[in-house]
DOSENU-779929 format. One line per field, with one value per residue: residue number from 1; x, z, y of N, C-alpha, C in turn; residue in three letters. Coordinates in steps of 0.1 Angstrom, whole numbers, plus 5000, padded with zeros to 4 digits. Layout:
N
num = c(NUM|...)
n_u = c(X|...)
n_w = c(Z|...)
n_v = c(Y|...)
ca_u = c(X|...)
ca_w = c(Z|...)
ca_v = c(Y|...)
c_u = c(X|...)
c_w = c(Z|...)
c_v = c(Y|...)
residu = c(ALA|...)
***
This chain:
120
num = c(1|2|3|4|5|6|7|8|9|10|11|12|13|14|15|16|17|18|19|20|21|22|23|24|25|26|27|28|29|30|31|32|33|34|35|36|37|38|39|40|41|42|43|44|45|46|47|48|49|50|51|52|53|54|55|56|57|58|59|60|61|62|63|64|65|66|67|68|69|70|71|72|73|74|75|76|77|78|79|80|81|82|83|84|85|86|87|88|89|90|91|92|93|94|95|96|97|98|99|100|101|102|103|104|105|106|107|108|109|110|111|112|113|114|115|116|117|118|119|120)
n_u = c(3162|3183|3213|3211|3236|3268|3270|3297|3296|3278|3261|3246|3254|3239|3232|3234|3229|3250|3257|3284|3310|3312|3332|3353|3353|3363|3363|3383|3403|3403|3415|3439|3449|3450|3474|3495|3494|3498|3520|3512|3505|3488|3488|3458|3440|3421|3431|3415|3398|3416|3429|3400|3397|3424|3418|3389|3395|3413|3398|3382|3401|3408|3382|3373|3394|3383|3388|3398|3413|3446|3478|3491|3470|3467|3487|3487|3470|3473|3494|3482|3465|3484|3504|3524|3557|3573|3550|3534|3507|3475|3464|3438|3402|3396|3372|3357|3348|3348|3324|3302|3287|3276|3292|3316|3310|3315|3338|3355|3341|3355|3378|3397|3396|3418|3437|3439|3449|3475|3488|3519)
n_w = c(2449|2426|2405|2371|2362|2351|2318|2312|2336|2340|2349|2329|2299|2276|2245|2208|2177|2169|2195|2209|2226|2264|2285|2317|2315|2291|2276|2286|2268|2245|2255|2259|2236|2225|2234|2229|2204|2195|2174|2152|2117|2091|2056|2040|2057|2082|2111|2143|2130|2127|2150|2168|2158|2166|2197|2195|2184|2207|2232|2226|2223|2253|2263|2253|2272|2295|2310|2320|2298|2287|2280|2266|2251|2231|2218|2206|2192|2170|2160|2148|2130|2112|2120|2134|2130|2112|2099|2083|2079|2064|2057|2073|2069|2082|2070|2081|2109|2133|2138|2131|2146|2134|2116|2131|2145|2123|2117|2144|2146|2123|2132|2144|2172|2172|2158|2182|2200|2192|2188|2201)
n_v = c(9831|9848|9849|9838|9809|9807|9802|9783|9768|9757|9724|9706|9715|9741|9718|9713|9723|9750|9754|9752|9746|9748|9769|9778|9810|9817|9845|9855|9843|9858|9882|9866|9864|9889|9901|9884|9884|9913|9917|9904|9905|9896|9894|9909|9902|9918|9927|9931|9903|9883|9879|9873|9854|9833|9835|9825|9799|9791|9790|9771|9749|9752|9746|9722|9707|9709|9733|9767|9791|9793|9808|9786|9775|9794|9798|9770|9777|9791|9781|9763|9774|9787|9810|9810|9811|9789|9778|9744|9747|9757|9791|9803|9809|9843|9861|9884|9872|9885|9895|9881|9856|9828|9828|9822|9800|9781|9786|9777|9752|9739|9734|9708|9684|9667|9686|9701|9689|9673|9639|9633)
ca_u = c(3162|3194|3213|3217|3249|3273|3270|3307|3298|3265|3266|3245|3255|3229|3240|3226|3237|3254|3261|3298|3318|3314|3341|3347|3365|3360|3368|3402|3413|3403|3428|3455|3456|3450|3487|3501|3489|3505|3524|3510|3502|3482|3482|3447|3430|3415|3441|3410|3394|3427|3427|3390|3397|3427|3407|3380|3404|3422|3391|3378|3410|3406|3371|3377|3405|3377|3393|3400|3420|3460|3488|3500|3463|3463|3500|3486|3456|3483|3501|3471|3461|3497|3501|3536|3565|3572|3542|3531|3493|3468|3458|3419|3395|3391|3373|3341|3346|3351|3313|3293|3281|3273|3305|3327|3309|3319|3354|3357|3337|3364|3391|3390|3403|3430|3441|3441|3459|3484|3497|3536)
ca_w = c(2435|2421|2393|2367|2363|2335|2306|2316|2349|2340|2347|2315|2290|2259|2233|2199|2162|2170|2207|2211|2239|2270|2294|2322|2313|2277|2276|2287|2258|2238|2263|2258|2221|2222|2237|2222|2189|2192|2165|2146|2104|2081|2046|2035|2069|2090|2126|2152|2128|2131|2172|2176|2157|2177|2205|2197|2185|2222|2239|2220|2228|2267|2267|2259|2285|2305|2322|2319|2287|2291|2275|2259|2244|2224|2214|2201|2182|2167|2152|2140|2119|2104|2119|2140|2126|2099|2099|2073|2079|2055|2067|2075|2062|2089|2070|2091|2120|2142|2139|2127|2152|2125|2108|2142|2148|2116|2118|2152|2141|2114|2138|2148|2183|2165|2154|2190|2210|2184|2196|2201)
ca_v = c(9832|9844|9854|9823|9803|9809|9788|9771|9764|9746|9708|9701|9731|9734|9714|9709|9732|9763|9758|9752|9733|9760|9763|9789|9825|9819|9853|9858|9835|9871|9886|9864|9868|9905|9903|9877|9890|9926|9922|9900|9909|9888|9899|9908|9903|9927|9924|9920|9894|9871|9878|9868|9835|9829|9835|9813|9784|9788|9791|9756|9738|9747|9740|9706|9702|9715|9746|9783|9790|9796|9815|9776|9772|9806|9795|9764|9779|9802|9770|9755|9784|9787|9820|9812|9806|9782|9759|9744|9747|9763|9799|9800|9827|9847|9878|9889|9861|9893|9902|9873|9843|9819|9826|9822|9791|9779|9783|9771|9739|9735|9729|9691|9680|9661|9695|9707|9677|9662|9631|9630)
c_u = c(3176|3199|3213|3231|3255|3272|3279|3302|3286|3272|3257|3246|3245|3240|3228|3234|3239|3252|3277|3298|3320|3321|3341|3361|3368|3369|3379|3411|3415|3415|3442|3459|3459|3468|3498|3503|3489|3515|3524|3502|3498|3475|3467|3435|3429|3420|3427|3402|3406|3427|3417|3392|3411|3421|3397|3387|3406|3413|3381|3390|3412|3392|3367|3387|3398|3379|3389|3408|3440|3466|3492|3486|3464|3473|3498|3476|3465|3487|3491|3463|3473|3497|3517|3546|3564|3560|3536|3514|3486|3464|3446|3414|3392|3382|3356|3340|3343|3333|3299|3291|3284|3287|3319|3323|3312|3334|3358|3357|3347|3381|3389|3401|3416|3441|3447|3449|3464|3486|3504|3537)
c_w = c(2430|2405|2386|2361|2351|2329|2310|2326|2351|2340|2336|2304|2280|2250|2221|2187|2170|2183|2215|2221|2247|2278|2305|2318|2300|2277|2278|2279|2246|2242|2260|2239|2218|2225|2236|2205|2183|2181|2150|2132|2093|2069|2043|2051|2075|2107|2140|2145|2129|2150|2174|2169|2160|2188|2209|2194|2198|2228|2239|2228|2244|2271|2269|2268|2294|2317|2313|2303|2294|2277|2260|2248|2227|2214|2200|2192|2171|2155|2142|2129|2111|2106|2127|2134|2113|2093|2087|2068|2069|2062|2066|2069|2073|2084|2075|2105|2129|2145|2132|2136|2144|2118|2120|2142|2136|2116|2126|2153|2131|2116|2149|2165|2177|2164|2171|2202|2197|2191|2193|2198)
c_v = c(9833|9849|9838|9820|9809|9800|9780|9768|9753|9731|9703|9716|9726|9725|9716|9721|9749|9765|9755|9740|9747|9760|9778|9799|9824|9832|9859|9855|9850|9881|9887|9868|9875|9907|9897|9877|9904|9929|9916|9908|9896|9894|9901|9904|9914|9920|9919|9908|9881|9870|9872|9853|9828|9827|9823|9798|9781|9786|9777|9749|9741|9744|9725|9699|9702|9721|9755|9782|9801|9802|9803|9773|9783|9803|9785|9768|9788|9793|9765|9761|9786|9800|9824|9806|9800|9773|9763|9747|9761|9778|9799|9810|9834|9861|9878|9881|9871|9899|9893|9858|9835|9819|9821|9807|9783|9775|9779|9755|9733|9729|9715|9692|9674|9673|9701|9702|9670|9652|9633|9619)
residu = c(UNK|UNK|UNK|UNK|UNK|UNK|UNK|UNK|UNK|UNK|UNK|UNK|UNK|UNK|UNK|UNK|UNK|UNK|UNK|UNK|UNK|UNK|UNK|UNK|UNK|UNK|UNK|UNK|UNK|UNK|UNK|UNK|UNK|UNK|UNK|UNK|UNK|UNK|UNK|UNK|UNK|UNK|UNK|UNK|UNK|UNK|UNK|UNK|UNK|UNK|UNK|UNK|UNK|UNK|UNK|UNK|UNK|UNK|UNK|UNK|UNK|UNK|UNK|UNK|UNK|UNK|UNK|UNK|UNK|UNK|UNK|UNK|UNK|UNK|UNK|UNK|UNK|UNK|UNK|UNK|UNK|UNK|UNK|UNK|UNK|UNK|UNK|UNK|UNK|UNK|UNK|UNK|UNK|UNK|UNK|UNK|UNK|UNK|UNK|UNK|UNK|UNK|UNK|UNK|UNK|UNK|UNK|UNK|UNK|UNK|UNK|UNK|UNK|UNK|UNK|UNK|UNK|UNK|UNK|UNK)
***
């Protein structure tokens, strides 16, 4: 019998509304942010609601790579939120993402592959 697989590891993951892109160690992308995101300040946000949607941006842009999530993914979900440096990008709404499904899956869905592989 057995325990059952993790969702990333499955060779057909569910698909269908409100089941992401699953990859494996998801969770560590939570990780990297938490420490990459130490000193990060975003007016009017609530600090772990900007981490969990870094988080889940990074954890989206290595799911489609189809790996683990890295240090360069969290970096790039960073950028793509306009949260590093100068960029010019819109900042997102993150207020409740940190505790609502439906709302994470939302804002995750809001970030296009385009967004997560620029071309050079």
């Amino acid at each position: 019998m057995g325990r059952a697989k993790k969702a990333g590891l499955l060779r057909h993951a569910p698909t269908g509304p409100l089941s992401g892109t699953n990859a494996p160690g998801e969770g560590y992308a939570l990780t990297l942010a938490q420490h990459e995101c130490v000193s990060l300040h975003v007016p009017g946000v609530d600090h772990h609601d900007a981490v969990v949607g870094v988080a889940l941006v990074a954890a989206k842009r290595a799911s489609l790579a189809g790996r683990g999530p890295t240090i360069y993914d969290v970096r790039v979900a960073l950028d793509v939120l306009g949260l590093r440096g100068d960029s010019a990008a819109p900042r997102a709404v993150f207020a409740g993402i940190a505790h609502s499904y439906v709302a994470q899956r939302r804002f995750v869905d809001a970030v296009t592959e385009d967004q997560l592989f620029p071309q050079s």
